[in-house]
DOLO-933089 format. One line per 2 residues: their letters; for each residue x, y, z of C-alpha. Coordinates in Angstrom, 1 decimal, always signed. Each point is the difference from the previous one (the first is absolute). Layout:
A = X:Y:Z | ...;
***
This chain:
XX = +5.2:-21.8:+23.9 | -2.7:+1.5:-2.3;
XX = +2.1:+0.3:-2.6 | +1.6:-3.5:+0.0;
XX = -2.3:-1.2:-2.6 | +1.8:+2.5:-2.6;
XX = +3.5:+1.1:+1.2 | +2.5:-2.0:-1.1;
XX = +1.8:-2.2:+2.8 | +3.4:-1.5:+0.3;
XX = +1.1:-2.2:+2.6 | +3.5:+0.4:+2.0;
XX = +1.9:-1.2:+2.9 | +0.8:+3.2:+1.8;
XX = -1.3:+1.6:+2.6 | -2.7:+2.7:+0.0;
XX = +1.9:+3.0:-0.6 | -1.7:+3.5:-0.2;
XX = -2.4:+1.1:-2.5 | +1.0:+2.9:-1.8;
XX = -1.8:+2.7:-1.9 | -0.4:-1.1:-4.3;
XX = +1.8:+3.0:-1.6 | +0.0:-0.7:-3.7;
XX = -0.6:-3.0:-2.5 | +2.3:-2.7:+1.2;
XX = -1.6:-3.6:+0.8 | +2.8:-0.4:+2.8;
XX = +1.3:+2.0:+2.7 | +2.9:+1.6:-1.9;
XX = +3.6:-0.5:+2.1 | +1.0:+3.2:+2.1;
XX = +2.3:+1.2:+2.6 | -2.7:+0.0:+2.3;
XX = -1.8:-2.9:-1.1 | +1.9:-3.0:-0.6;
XX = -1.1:-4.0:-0.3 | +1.6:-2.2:+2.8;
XX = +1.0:-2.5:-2.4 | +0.4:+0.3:-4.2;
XX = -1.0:-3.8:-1.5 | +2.5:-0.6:-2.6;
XX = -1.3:+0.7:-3.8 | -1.0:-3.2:-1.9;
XX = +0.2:+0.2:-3.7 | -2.6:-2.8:-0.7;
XX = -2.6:+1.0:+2.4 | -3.3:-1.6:-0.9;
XX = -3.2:+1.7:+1.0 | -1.9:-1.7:+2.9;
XX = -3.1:+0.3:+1.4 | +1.1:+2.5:+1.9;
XX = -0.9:+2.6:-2.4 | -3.1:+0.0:-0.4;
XX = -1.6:-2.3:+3.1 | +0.0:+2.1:+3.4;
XX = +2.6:-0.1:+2.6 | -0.2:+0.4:+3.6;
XX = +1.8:+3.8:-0.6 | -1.1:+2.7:-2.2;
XX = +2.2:+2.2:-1.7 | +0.1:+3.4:+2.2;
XX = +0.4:+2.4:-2.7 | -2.3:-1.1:-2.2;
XX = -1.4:+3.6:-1.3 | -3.8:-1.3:-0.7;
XX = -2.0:-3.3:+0.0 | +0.2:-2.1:-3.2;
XX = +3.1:+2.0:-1.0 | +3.7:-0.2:+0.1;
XX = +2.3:+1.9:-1.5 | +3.2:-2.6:-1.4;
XX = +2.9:+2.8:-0.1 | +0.7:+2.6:-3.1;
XX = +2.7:-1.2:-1.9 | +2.3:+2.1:+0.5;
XX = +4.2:-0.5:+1.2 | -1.0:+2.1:+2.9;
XX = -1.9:-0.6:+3.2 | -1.9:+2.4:+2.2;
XX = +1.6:-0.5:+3.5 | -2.2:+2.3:+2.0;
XX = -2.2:+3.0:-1.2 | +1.7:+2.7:-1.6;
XX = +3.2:-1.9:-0.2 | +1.3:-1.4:-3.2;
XX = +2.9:-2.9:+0.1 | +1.8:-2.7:-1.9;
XX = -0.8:-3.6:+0.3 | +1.5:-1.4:+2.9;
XX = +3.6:-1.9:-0.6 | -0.4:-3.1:+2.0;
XX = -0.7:-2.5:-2.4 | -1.6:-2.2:+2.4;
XX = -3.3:+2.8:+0.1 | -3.0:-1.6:-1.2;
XX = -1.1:+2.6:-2.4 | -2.4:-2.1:-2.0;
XX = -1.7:-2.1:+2.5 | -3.5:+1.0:-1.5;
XX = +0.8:-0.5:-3.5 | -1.5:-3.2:-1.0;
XX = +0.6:-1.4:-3.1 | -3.0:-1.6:-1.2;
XX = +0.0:-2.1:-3.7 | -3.2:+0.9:-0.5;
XX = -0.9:+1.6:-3.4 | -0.2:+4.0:+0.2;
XX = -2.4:+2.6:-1.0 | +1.2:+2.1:-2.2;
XX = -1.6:+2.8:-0.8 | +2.4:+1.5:-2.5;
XX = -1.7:-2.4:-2.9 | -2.5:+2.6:-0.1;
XX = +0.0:+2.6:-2.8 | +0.8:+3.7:+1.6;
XX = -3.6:+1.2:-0.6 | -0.9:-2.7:+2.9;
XX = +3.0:+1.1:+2.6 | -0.6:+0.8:+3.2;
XX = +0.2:+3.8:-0.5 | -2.1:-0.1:-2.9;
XX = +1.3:+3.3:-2.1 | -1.9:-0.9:-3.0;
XX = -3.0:-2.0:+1.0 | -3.3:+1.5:+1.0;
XX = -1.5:-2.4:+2.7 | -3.5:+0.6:+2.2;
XX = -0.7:-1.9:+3.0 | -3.0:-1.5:+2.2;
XX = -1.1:+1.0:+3.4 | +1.0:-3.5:+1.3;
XX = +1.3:+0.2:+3.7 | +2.7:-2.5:+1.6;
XX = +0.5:-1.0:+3.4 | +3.2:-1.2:+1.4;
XX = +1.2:-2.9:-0.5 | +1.2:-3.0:+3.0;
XX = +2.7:-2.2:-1.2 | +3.5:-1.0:-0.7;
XX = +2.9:+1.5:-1.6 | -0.3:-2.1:-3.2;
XX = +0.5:+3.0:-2.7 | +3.5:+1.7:-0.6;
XX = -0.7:+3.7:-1.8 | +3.3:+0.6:-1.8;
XX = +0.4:+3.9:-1.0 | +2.2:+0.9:-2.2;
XX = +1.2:+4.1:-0.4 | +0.0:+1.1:-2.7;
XX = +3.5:+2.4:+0.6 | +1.1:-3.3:+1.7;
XX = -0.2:-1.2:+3.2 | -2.9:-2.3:+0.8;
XX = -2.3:-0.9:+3.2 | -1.5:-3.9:+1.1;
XX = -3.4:+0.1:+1.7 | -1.4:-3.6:+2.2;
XX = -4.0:+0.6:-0.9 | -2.2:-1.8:+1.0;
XX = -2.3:-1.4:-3.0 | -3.5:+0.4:+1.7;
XX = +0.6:+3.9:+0.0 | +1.1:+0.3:-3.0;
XX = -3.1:-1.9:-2.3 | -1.7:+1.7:+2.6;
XX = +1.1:+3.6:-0.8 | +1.8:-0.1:-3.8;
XX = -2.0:-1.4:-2.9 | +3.6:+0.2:-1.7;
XX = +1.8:-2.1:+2.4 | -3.1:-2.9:+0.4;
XX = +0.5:-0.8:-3.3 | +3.2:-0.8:+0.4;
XX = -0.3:-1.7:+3.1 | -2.7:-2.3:-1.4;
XX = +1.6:-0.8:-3.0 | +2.8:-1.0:+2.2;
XX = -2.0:-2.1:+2.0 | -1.7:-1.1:-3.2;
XX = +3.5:-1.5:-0.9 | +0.4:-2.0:+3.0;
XX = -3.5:-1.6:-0.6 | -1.6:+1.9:+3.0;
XX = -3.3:+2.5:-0.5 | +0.3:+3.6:+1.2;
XX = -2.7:-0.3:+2.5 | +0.2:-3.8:+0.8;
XX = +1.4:-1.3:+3.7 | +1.2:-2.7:-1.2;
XX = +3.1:-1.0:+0.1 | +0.5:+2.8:+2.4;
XX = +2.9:-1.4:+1.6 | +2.1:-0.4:-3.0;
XX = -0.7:+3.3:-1.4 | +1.0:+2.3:+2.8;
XX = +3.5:-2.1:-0.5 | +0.0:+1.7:-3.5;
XX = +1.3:+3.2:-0.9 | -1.3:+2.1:-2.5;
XX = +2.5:+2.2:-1.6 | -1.0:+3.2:-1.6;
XX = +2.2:+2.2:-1.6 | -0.9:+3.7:-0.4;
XX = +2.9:+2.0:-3.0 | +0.5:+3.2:-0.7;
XX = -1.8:+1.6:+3.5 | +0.7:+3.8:-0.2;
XX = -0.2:+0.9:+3.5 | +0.7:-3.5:+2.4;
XX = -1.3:+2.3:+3.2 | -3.1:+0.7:-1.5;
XX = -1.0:-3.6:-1.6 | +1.2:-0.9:+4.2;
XX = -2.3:+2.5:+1.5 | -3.0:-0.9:-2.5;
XX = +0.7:-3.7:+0.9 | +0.1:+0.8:+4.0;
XX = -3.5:+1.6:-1.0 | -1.8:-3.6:-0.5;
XX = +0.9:-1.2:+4.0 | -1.0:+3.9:+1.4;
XX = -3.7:-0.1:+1.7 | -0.6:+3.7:-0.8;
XX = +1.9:+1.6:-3.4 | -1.0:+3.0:+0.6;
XX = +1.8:+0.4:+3.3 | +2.8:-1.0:-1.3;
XX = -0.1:+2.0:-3.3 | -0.2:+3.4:+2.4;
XX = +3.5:-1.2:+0.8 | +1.3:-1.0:-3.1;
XX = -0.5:+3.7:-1.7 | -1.8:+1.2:-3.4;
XX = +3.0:-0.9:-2.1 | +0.4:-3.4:+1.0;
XX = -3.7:-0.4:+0.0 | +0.2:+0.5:-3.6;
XX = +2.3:-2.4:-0.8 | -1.9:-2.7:+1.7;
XX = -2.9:+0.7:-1.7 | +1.9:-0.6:-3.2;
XX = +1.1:-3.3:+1.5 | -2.9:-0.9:+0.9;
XX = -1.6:+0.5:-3.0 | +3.0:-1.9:-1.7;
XX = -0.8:-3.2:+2.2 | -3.8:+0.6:+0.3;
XX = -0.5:+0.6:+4.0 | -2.8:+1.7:-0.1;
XX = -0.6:+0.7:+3.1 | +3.4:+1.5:-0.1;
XX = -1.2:+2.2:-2.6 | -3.1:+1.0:+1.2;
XX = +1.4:+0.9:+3.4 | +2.9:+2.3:-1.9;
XX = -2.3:+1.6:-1.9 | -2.2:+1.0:+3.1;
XX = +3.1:+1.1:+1.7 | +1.0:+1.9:-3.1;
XX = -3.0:+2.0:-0.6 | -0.4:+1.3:+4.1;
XX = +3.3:+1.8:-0.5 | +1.8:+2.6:-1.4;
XX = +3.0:-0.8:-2.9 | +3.1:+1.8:-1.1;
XX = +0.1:+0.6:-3.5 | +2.7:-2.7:-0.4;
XX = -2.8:-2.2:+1.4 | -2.4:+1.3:-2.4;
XX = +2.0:-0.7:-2.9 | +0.4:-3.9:+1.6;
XX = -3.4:-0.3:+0.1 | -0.8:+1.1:-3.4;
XX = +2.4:-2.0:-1.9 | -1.3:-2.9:+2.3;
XX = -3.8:+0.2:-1.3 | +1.2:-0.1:-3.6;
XX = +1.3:-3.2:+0.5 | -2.4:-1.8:+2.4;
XX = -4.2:-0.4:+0.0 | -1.3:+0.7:+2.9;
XX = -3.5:-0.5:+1.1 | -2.3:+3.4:-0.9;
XX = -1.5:+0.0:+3.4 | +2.7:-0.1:+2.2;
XX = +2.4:+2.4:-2.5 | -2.7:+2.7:-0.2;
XX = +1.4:+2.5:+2.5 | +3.2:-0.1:-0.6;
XX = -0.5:+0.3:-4.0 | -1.8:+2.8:+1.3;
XX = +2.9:+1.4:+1.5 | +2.4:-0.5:-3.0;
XX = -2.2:+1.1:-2.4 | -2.3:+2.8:-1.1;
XX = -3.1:-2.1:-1.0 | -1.6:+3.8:-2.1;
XX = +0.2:+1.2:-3.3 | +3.3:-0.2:-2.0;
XX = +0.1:+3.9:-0.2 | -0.7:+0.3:+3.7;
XX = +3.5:+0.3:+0.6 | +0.0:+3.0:-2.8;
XX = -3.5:+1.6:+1.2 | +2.1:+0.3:+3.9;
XX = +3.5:+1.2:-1.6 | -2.8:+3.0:-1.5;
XX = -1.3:+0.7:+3.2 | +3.0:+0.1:+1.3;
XX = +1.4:+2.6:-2.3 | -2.9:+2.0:-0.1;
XX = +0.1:-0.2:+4.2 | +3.8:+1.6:+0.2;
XX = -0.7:+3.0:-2.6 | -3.0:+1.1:+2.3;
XX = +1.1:-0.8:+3.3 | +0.0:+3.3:+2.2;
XX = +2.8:-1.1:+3.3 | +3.3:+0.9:-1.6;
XX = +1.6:-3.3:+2.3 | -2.3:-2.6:-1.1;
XX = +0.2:+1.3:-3.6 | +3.8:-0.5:-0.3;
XX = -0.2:-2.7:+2.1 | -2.7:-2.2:-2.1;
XX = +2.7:+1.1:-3.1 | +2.7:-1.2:+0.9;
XX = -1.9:-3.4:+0.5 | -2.1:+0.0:-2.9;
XX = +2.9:+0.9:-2.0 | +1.8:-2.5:+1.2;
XX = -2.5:-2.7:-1.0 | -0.7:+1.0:-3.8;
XX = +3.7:+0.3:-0.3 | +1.4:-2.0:-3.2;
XX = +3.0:-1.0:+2.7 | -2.0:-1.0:+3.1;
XX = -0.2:-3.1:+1.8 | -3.7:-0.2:+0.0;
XX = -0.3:-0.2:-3.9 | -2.6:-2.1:-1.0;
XX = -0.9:-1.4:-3.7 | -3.2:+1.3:+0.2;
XX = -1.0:+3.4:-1.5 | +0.1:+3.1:+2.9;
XX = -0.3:+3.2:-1.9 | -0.3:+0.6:-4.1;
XX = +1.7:+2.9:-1.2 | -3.7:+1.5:-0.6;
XX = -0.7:-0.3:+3.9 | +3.0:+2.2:+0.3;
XX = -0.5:+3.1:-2.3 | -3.1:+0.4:+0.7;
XX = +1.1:+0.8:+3.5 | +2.5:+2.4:-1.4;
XX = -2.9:+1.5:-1.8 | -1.9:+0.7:+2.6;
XX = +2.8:+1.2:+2.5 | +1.0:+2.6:-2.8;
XX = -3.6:+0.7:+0.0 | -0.2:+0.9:+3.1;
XX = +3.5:+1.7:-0.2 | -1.7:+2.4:-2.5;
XX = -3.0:+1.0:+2.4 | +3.0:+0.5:+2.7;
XX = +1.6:+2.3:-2.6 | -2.8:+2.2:-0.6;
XX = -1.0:+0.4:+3.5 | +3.6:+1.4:+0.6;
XX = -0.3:+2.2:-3.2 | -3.3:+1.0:+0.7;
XX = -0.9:-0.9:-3.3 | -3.0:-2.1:+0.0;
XX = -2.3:-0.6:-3.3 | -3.5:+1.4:-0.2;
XX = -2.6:-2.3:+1.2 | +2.8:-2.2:+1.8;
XX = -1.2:-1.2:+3.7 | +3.7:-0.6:+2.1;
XX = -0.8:-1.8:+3.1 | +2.4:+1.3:+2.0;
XX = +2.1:-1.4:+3.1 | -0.1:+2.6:+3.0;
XX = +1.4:-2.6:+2.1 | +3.8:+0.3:-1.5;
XX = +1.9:+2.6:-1.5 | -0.2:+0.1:-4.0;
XX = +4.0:-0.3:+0.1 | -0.3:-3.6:+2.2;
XX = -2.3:-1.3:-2.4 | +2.0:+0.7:-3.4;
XX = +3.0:-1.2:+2.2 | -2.1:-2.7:+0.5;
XX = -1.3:-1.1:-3.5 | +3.3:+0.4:-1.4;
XX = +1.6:-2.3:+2.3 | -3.0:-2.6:-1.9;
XX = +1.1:+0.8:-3.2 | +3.4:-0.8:+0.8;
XX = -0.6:-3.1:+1.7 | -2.0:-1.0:-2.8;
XX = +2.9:+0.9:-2.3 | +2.4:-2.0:+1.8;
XX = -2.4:-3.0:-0.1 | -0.3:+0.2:-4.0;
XX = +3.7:+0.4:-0.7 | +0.6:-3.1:+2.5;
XX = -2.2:-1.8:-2.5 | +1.8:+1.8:-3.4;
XX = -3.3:+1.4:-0.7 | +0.4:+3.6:+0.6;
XX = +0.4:+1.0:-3.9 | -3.4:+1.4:+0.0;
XX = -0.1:+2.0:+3.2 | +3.2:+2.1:-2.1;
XX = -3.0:+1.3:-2.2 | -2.2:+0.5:+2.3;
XX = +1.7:+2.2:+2.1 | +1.3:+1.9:-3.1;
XX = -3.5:+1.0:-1.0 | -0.9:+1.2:+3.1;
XX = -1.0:+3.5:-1.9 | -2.2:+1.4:+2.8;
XX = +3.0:-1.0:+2.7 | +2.5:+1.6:-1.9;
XX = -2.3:+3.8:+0.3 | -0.8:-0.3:+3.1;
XX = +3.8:-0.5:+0.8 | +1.0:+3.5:-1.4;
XX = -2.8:+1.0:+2.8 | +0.2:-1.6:+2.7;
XX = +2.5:+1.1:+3.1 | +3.3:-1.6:-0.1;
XX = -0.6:-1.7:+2.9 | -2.9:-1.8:-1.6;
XX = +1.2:-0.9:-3.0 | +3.1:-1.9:+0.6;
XX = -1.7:-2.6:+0.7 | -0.8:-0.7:-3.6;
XX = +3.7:+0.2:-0.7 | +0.3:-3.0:+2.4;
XX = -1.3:-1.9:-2.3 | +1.7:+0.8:-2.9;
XX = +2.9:-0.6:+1.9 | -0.6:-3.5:+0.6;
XX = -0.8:-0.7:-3.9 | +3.4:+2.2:-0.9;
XX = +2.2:-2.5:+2.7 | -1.9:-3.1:-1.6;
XX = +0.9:+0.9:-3.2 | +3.5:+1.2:+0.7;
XX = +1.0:-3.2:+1.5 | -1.6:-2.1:-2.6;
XX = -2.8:-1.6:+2.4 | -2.5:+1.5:-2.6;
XX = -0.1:-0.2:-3.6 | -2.4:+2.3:-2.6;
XX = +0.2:+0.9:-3.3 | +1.9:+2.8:-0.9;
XX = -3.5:+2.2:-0.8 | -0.8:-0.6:+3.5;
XX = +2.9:+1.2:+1.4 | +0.1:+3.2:-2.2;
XX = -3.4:+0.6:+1.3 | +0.5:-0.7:+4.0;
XX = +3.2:+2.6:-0.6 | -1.9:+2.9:-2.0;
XX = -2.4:+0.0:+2.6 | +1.4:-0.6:+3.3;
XX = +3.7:+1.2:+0.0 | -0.6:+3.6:+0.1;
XX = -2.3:-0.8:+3.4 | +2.9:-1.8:+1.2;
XX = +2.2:+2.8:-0.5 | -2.4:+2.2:+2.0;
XX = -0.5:-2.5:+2.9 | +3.3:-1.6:+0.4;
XX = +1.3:+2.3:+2.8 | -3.2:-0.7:+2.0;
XX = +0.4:-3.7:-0.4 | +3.9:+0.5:+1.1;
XX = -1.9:+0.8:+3.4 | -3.0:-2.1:+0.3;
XX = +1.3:-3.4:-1.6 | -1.8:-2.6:+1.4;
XX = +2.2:-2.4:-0.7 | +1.2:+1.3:-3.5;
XX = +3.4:-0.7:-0.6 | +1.4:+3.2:-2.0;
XX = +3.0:-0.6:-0.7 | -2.1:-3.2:-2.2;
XX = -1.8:+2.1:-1.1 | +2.4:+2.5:-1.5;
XX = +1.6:-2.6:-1.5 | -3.4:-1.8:-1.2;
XX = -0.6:+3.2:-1.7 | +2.6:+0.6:-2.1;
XX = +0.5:-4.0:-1.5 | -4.2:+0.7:-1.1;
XX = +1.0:+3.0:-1.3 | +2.9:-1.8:-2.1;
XX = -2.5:-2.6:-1.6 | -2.0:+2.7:-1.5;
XX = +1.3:+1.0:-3.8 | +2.1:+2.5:-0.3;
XX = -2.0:+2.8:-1.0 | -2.5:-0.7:+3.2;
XX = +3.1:+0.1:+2.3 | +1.4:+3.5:-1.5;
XX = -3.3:+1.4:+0.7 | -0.1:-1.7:+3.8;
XX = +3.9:+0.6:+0.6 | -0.6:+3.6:-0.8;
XX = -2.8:+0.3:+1.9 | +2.2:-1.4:+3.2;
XX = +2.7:+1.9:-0.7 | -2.1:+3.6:+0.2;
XX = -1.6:-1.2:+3.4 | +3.0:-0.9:+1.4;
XX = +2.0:+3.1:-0.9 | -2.6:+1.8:+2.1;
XX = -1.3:-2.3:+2.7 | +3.6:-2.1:+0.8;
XX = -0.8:-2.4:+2.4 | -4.0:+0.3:+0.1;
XX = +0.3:-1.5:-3.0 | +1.4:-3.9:-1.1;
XX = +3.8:+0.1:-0.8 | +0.1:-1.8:-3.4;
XX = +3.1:+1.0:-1.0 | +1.2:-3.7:-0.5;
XX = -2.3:-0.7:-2.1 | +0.4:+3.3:-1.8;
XX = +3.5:-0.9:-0.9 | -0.5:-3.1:-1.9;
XX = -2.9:+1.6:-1.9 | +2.4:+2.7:-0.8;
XX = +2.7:-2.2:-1.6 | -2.5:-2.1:-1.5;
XX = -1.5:+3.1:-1.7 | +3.2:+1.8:-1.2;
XX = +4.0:-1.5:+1.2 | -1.5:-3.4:-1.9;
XX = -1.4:+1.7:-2.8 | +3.2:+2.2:-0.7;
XX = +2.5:-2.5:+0.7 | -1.7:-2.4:-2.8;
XX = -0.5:+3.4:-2.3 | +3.9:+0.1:+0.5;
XX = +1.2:-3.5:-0.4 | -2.3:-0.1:-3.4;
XX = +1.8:+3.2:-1.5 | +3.3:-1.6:+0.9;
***
């Protein structure tokens, strides 16, 4: 009988029956199959409340989920039989459905009046709160919580009042301008009597999520919150907090937020929380760990100086599985297209080439080690550790990662000059073994399929130029690519080839077409079959030209 001091009583004439276990928010034991009253008292219209209601009775109600609160019914046409079974309201007219619905003409809360800035959910208002605890509460049922969804559907808590000024700075000022109107003080005894007769009526609109405002509200009668919050889940946790912070339980808040920052989020989570500190104020002190955790509290180009370091890391990284491996993920990440995007700056364009510049660098050194042409007073530190044909494997792969990165971002314009001046390159090609060399041509072929399919876009003087200096290497190399293609596609490419070849003017493509055509003639199928493209520049050349020569001298 500890609790008979807050649980709500009513008195009845039947025997004892057995207790059953509460199973969800119902003031009353719900009617069931295998739970039914021995008699049904016939439904009054006029019922006036009684003294029942709020003064105690010599029988408790046995479902009662916690002391000081009762949970009136959701208003909804259905009613929960039994857990996990959903039926309709029973037939017999005769049920007393709405024996703890009390209708009370006292005046009612309404906490609608308010502007939407001041709602409980508080989207657009920036509130801070005090450390102020709250202990719970010993007393009546004398306030109805009226929740209304905001898809519909509703909810109608029996609070007790002592919790609630106790616990919600939000609802004691309601409360006590209640009690203000019936000529009582918020903290006076007297009149004690006559008050707990009263009901206040507060009426909550527009509640987004009724189980959540229910489980924040369940939070003011628990003895340990944080017990029950390792129950409850992240997810929810979150949306109590926001509660909370709508009503101003603060102890409610500071125990979510402690909760909160001990463990780990999804990124769904992550993305609730940070549109949830943009709207509320909360105190610096308690916040700081988990601001921590949402935010890196560095420089603004820290996020640039890592991307850098990361870039740099890749190009130099000697295990061939952790290289492509950190590429595919760091690829992923600057992408224009990925799901971790960010507002804030990553890479500049800068950052990039000067990557590329120092991979072709490097490329160059490779080169003339291979060619065995190395400059006069030139120190080459070399690498005994791999073969020289790994390690130009190796730093092309870079360059074309790098490649793919800048025409992801439509910045690759540039690197089509670059690799067209590539003078010392294009010697040491005509010198270098075959099976050396076509790696360079790898790269070309990734600028001819970018072009070709209109993923890259240059001026005309810089397509001239990538063409009179690296289609006559690709000529050479193309049978060796045919068998080390490393995920070329060459049927793309033959295609690729020939539509950059038809952008060039027409005096370029003669030259180039010609060029293709003697190769071809001699090599066959070591060499790229443009013929498609070889056709159009042919009637583009000459069958257009003489048909309009023959319509004119008609």
């Amino acid at each position: 009988m500890a609790q008979s001091n807050h649980i709500r009583q009513c008195s009845t004439s039947h025997p004892r029956r057995r207790r059953s276990s509460w199973c969800c928010s119902f003031a009353v034991q719900p009617s069931s199959p295998e739970n039914r009253p021995f008699t049904k008292p016939a439904f009054r219209k006029n019922r006036k409340p009684d003294s029942s209601v709020s003064k105690p009775g010599p029988y408790s109600v046995p479902n009662s989920p916690k002391p000081g609160l009762n949970f009136v019914g959701r208003i909804d046409p259905r009613r929960i039989l039994s857990p996990g079974r959903v039926s309709p309201i029973d037939s017999d007219p005769t049920a007393d459905t709405t024996r703890d619905i009390i209708p009370d003409p006292s005046p009612q809360m309404d906490l609608s009046s308010k502007s939407r800035s001041e709602s409980f959910r508080g989207r657009s208002e920036r509130r801070s709160f005090s450390d102020t605890g709250s202990d719970s509460g010993r007393g009546v049922f004398d306030v109805r919580l009226n929740l209304r969804g905001r898809n519909g559907g509703g909810l109608v808590l029996e609070l007790n009042s002592e919790v609630l000024i106790a616990n919600s700075e939000v609802f004691a000022g309601s409360i006590c301008e209640y009690r203000k109107k019936l000529g009582s003080k918020c903290n006076g005894n007297e009149d004690g009597g006559n008050l707990s007769r009263k009901i206040c009526r507060i009426e909550v609109p527009d509640v987004e999520n009724l189980g959540i405002f229910r489980d924040t509200i369940e939070l003011m009668f628990e003895e340990d919150i944080a017990k029950r919050l390792l129950k409850i889940g992240a997810y929810r946790a979150i949306g109590i907090l926001e509660v909370s912070a709508g009503i101003m339980f603060t102890k409610g808040v500071l125990s979510c937020l402690k909760y909160l920052e001990a463990v780990p989020w999804t990124e769904e989570e992550e993305d609730k929380l940070r549109n949830l500190f943009t709207v509320f104020k909360f105190d610096e002190t308690t916040t700081r760990d988990i601001l921590a955790r949402l935010h890196l509290l560095s420089s603004e180009d820290s996020q640039q100086n890592l991307a850098r370091q990361l870039v740099w890391s890749i190009t130099t990284c000697a295990d061939a599985n952790a290289r492509n491996e950190l590429k595919s993920l760091v690829k992923g990440l600057l992408s224009k297209s990925s799901v971790y995007e960010k507002d804030q700056h990553d890479l500049t364009k800068e950052d990039l080439y000067d990557v590329c510049h120092s991979c072709l660098g490097s490329m160059v050194s490779l080169m003339e080690e291979a060619s065995d042409i190395i400059p006069q007073g030139t120190v080459v530190k070399k690498e005994t550790s791999k073969p020289l044909i790994g390690r130009i494997s190796r730093q092309v792969d870079n360059i074309i990662w790098l490649l793919e990165i800048l025409l992801d971002r439509q910045i690759g314009e540039e690197f089509v000059g670059m690799w067209a001046d590539q003078v010392d390159l294009l010697k040491m090609h005509e010198s270098t073994s075959p099976m050396v060399r076509y790696e360079l041509s790898r790269v070309s072929a990734i600028l001819f399929i970018a072009m070709g399919t209109r993923k890259l876009h240059c001026r005309s003087e810089a397509r001239a130029a990538l063409l009179q200096a690296w289609f006559g290497p690709m000529l050479l190399d193309f049978g060796w690519l045919q068998r080390c293609k490393k995920g070329l596609d060459m049927k793309a490419l033959e295609e690729a080839m020939g539509q950059t070849l038809l952008t060039l003017p027409m005096k370029q493509q003669y030259r180039l077409f010609t060029e293709w055509f003697g190769y071809f003639s001699k090599h066959g199928t070591e060499c790229p079959n443009l013929s498609k493209a070889f056709q159009i520049w042919w009637r583009r050349s000459f069958l257009r030209g003489s048909e309009t020569h023959s319509i004119e001298s008609r």
